[in-house]
C-alpha positions in Angstrom: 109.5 104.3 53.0 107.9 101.3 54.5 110.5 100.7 57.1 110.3 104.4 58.1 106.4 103.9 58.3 107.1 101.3 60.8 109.2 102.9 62.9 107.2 106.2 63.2 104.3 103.7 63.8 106.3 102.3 66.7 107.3 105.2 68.3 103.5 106.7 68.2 102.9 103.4 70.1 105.7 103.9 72.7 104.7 108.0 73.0 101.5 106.3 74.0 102.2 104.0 76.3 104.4 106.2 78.2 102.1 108.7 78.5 99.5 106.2 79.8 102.6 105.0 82.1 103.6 108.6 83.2 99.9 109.3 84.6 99.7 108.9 88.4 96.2 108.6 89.7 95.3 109.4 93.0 92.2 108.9 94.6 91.1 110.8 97.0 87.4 109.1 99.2 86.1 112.6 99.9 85.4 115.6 98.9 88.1 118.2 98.1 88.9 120.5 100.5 89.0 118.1 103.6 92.7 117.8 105.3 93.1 114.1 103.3 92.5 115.8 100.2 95.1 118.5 101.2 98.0 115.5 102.5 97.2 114.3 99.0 97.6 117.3 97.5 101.2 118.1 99.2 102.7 114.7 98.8 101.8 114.3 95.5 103.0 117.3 94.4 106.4 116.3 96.0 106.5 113.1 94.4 105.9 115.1 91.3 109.0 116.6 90.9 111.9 115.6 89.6 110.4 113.0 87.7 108.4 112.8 84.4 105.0 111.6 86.0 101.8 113.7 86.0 100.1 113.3 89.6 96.5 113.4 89.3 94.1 113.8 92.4 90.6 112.6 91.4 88.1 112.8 94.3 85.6 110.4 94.5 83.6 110.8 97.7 80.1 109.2 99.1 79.7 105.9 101.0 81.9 106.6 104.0 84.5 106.9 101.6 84.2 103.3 100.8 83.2 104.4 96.8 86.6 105.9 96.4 88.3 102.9 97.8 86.1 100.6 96.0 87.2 102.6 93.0 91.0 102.1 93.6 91.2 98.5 94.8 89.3 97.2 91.7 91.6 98.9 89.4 95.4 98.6 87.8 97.8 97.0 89.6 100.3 98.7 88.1 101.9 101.7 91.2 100.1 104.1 88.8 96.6 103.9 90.8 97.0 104.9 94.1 94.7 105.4 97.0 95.0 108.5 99.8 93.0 106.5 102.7 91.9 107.6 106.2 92.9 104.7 108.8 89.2 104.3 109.6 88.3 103.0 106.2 90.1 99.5 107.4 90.1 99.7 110.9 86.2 100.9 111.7 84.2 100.6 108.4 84.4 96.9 107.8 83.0 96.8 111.7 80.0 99.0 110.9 78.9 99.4 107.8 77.3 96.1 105.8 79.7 94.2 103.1 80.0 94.5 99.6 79.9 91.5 97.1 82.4 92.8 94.9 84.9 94.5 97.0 86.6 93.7 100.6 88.6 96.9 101.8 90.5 94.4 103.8 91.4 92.1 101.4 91.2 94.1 97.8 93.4 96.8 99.2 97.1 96.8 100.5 99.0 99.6 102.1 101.9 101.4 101.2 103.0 103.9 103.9 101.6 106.3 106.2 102.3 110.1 105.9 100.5 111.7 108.8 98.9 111.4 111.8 95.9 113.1 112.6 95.6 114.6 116.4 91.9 115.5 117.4 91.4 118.2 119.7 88.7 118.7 122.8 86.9 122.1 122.4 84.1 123.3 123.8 82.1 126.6 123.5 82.8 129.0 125.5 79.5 129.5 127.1 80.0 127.1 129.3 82.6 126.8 131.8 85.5 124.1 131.8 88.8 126.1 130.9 90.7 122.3 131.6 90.4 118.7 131.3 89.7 118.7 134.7 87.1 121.0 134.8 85.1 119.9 132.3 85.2 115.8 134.0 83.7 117.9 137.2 81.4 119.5 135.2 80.1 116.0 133.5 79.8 115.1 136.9 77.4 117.1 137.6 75.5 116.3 134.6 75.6 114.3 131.3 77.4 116.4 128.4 75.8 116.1 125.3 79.0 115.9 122.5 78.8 116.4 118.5 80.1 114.4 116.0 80.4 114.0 111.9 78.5 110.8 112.2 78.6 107.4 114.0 81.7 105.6 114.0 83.9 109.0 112.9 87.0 110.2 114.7 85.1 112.8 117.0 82.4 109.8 118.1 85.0 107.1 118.7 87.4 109.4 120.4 85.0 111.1 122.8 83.6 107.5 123.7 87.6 106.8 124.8 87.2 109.5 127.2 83.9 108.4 128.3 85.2 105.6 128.9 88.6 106.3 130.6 86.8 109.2 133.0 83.8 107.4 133.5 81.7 110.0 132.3 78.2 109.7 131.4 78.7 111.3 127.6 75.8 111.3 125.1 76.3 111.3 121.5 74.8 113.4 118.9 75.9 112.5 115.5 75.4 114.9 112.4 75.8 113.7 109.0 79.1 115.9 108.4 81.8 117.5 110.0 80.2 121.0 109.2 76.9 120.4 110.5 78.7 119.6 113.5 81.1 122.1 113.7 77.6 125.0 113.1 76.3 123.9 116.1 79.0 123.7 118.6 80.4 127.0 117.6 76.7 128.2 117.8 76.3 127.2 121.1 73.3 124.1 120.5 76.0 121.6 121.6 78.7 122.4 124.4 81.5 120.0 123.4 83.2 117.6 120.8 86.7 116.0 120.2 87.3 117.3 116.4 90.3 117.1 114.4 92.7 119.9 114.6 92.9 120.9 111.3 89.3 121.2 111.1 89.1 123.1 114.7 92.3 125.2 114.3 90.6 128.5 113.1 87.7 128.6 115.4 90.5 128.1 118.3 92.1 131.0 117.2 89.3 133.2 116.5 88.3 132.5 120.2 85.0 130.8 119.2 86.5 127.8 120.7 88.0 126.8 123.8 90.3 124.4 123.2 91.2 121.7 126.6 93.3 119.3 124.9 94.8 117.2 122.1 93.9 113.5 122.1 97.4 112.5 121.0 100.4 111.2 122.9 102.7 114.6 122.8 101.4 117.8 122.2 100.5 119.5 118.1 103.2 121.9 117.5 100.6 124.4 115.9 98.6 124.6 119.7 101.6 124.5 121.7 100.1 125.7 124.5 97.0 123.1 124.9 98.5 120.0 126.6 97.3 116.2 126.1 94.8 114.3 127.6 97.3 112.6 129.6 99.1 115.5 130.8 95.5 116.6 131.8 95.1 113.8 134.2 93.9 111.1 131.8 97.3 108.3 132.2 97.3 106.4 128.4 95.0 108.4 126.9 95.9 108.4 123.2 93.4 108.4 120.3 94.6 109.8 116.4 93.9 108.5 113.1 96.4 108.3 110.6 96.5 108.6 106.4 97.9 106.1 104.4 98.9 105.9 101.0 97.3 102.2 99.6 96.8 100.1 96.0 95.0 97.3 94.8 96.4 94.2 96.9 97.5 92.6 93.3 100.2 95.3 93.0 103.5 93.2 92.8 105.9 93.8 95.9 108.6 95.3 94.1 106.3 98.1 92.9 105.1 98.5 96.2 108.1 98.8 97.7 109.3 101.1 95.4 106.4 102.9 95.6 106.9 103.3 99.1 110.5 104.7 99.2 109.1 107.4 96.8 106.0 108.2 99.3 108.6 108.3 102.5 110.7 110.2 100.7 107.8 112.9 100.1 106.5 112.6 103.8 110.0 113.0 104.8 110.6 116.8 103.2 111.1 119.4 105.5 108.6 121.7 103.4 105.8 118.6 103.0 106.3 118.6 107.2 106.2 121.8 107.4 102.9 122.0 105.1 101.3 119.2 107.7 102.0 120.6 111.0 100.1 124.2 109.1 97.0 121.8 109.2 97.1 120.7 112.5 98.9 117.2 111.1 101.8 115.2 112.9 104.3 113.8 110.2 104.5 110.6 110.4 106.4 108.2 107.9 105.9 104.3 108.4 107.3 102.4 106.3 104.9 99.6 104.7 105.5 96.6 107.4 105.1 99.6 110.2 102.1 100.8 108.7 100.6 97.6 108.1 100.9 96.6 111.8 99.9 100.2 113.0 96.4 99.2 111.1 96.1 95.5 112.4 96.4 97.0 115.8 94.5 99.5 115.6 91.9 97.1 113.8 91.7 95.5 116.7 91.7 98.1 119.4 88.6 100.0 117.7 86.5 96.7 117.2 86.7 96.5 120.9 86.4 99.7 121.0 82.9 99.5 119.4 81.8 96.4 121.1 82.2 98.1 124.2 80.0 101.1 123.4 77.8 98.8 121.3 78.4 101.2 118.4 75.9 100.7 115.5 75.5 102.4 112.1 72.3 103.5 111.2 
């Protein structure tokens, strides 16, 4: 009787720890809804199957997203904890926003693989006149654009400075706090122009209370087919998109990591995952976790001079 007492007692204790071991966290920085909580969403669904692990998307939002990835970097090391991460958290935040004792994005964090890129898109509303790229330079050149934005240092600002930049346009910036805010007012006519990411932009496009110019990527978004890139407009090297990552703490061993990754690629690779991304507006896009780790030191350094350049400033 006493050896069968130890062996159920055993067993409860290795039902338990598999359990524990057979719960995937994944933390999304934002609220749900957003395309990163979406890519989450899809991938970790895929990754799902076929095995015995329970996926679990827990959104943690606030800070820039920087609570959320505070949140995963300080926790188990163990492939279990995972991180869905928009580019900018490593390669704009640490430049902008102030430091935090306890936790270093850069260092506290390491990446996995990449799943998507994430195109923006030049729209404008259509009371005002530019049907092209072209147009609406010729139109700044007449007189400064005003241009919207979910906030200072966000994918809209950063990209439309680029332009500035590359046309020599005289551009000024009106951040919101929030995609939406922005989106209210450029569809409502208060603001005439942004660069916003497809995903978010795709149904005003299509509902014509949008005019879409261009996409700021390097080959067109196979959901707008028709709306050509920046350089195709005229614009030579213009090429701006984020990207989402997969990351864990930067204590997780490298065989987990790497076996970690194979599992994410795999998922990113799925004709119905791609499929799922392109819907929102998303380029697939699968680097492995030395490509993605150099995709993010480059960038890391294109976008501080980036925002040296435009003396870009949080508030």
């Amino acid at each position: 009787m006493k050896s069968l007492m130890i062996v159920a007692a055993l067993a409860g204790v290795a039902i338990a720890q598999a359990s524990r071991a057979d719960t995937v966290q994944a933390i999304v920085p934002f609220p749900a809804g957003g395309p990163l909580d979406l890519v989450a969403r899809i991938i970790t669904a895929k990754m799902q199957q076929g095995t015995s692990d329970v996926f679990v998307v827990d959104n943690r939002g606030g800070a820039n997203g920087m609570i959320g990835a505070k949140a995963a970097g300080l926790g188990e090391a163990n492939g279990k904890n995972l991180l869905f991460a928009d580019g900018a958290m490593v390669t704009v935040n640490p430049k902008l926003y102030p430091k935090d004792a306890s936790f270093d994005v850069e260092k506290d964090l390491r990446v996995v693989a990449s799943v998507a890129l994430q195109p923006a898109v030049l729209v404008v509303n259509p009371a005002i006149t530019p049907t092209d790229v072209k147009g609406f330079i010729e139109y700044g050149r007449k007189s400064p654009i005003n241009y919207a934005s979910g906030g200072i240092g966000s994918q809209g600002h950063l990209t439309m400075a680029s332009f500035a930049n590359a046309t020599k346009l005289e551009m000024t910036h009106v951040p919101y706090k929030g995609g939406a805010p922005a989106m209210n007012d450029l569809v409502g006519g208060q603001i005439p122009a942004a660069f916003v990411g497809v995903a978010g932009a795709i149904g005003f496009i299509k509902s014509g209370r949008l005019r879409a110019l261009a996409v700021s990527s390097d080959r067109r978004v196979p959901i707008l087919p028709d709306v050509p890139t920046v350089t195709e407009s005229g614009v030579p090297g213009f090429s701006e998109q984020g990207a989402y990552f997969v990351m864990v703490p930067a204590r997780t061993p490298d065989a987990v990591v790497q076996a970690l990754a194979t599992k994410v690629m795999a998922a990113a690779a799925d004709k119905d995952v791609q499929d799922k991304l392109k819907a929102l507006g998303l380029t697939p896009s699968a680097m492995d976790t030395d490509a993605a780790a150099k995709w993010l030191a480059s960038e890391k350094v294109r976008m501080a001079k980036l925002i040296a350049a435009n003396n870009v400033r949080a508030e």
